[in-house]
N, C-alpha and C positions, 0 to 999 in steps of 0.2 A: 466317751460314752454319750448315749441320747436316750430321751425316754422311750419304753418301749412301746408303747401306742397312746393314747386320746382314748378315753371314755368316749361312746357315741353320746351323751348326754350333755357331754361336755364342749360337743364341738358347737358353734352360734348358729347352724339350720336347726338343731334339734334340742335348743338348751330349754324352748317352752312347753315342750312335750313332757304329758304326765306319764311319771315313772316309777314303780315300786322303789325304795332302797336299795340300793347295794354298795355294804358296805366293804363287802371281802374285795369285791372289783376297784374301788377305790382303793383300800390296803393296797392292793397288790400293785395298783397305776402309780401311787404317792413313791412306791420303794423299788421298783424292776428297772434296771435298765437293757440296753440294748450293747452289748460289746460286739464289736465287729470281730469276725469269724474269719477275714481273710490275709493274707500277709501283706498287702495292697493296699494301703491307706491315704486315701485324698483329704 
């Protein structure tokens, strides 16, 4: 498993950009992951 996206706030072009809170978007980035969906795995 990998995580399943980056926060845009989080990535280093846009980490100085002012931004309201968000803290449901963070819950959900800290705990989602990404399982692969295919029977194909590299």
């Amino acid at each position: 498993t990998r995580p399943a996206w980056v926060l845009m706030h989080r990535l280093p072009a846009f980490r100085d950009v002012f931004r309201d809170p968000l803290p449901t978007a963070e819950f959900m980035e800290d705990r989602l992951v990404n399982i692969p969906s295919s029977v194909v795995v590299t």
